[in-house]
N, C-alpha and C positions, 0 to 999 in steps of 0.2 A: 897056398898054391897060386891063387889068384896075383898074388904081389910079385912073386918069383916071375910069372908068364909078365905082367905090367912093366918090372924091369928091363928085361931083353927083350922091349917089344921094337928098338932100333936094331936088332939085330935081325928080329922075325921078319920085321919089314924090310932090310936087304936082301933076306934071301928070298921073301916073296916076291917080289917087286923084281930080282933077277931070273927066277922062272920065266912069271908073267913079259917078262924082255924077252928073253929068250924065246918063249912059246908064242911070242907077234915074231919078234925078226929071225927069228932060225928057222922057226918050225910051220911059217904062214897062219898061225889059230889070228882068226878076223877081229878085227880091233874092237871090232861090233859086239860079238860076244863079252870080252874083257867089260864094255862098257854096259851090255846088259847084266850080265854077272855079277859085278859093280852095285849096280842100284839095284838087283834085287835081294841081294843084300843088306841094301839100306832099309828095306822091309820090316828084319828082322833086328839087325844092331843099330840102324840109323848111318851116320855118316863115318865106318870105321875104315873104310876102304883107303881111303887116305894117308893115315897114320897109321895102317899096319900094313898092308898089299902094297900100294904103289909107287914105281919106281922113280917117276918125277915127283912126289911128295918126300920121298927120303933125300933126294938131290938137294930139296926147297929147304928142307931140315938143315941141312949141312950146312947152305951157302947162307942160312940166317942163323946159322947160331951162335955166332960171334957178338960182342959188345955185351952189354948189359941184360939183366932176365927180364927187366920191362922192354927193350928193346926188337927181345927176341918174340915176347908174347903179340905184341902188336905187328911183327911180323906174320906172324901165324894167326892171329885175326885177319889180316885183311886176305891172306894168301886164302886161306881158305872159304874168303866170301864169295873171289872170283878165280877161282881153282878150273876144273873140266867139267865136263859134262856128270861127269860120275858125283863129283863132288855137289853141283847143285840139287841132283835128283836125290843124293844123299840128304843132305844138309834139307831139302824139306820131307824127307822121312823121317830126321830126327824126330819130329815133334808126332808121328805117330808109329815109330816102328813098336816090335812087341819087347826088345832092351831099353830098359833106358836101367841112368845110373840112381841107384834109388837110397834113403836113407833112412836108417834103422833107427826111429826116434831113441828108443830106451839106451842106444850104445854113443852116443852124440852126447858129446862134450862143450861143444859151440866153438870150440880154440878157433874155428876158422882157418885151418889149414889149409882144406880142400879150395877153401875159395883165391886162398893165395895161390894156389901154384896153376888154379885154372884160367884159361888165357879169356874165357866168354865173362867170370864173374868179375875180372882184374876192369876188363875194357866196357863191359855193358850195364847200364843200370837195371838197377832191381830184377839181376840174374844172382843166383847164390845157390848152394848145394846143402845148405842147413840152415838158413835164416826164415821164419814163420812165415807164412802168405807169399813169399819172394818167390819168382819162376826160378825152376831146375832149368841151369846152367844147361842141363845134356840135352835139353831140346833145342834152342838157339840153333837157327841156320848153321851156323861158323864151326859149332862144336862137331871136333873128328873124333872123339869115343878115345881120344889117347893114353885117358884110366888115370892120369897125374892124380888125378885129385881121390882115388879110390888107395892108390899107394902113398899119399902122402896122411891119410886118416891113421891117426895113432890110435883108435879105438875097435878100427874093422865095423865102422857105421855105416861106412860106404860099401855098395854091391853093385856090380851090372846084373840086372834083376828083371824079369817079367813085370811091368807095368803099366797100368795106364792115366794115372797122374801126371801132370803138368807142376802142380804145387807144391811145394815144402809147405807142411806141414803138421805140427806137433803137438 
């Protein structure tokens, strides 16, 4: 279930993100709100706001997704280091909200999937989502909760889970 919602989450985030438009420029709701709403939900999932609600993050998508997939990663590293205000209050909730993406030692395989397709373990050292004593990737400021690395786990080791670990490990 969790994989099917991670797939269409470019699609979730259009239609969020077009509300959220909508309900600032049609409907007057106060950009204020949007931005408190934003980070307090970074509370609880960290910095997902991004990558699934908003509308200038789906745009940011679009217009880097072209060329190469390290090209596009390092895109979305830096975009999301100095992103809005939502993104920075997020980005340091990561590291304490009550989600984080967490790892099912006994179902880990090591392939290193997940670390391939995540843009915080490709670009940052000693970030990784299954390697022993290594910091979990989903706490990193940059990281947006985008799940790649939960859908790309051929073993279902990965979960966005209630946690309050920082470390891998095994």
């Amino acid at each position: 279930m969790l994989k099917a919602v991670i797939n269409t989450r470019r699609i979730i985030q259009a239609i969020i993100g077009m509300a959220l438009y909508m309900a600032v420029a049609q409907y007057g709701l106060p950009l204020l709100w949007v931005i408190i709403g934003g980070s307090a939900l970074g509370i609880i999932l960290g910095k997902i706001f991004c990558r699934w609600m908003c509308p200038l993050g789906f745009f940011m998508e679009l217009m880097t997704s072209g060329g190469d997939k390290n090209s596009q990663m390092s895109h979305m590293y830096m975009y999301f280091k100095i992103g809005c205000p939502i993104a920075w209050i997020g980005g340091l909730f990561n590291r304490l909200s009550l989600f984080k993406v967490k790892l099912d030692k006994s179902g880990c395989i090591s392939c290193g999937k997940c670390d391939k397709v995540c843009y915080i373990a490709t670009h940052t050292d000693n970030h990784s989502l299954h390697k022993e004593g290594w910091t979990n990737s989903s706490v990193h400021y940059s990281c947006s909760r985008c799940m790649d690395c939960v859908s790309a786990c051929p073993t279902g080791a990965l979960s966005l889970s209630p946690t309050m670990s920082t470390k891998i490990k095994k």
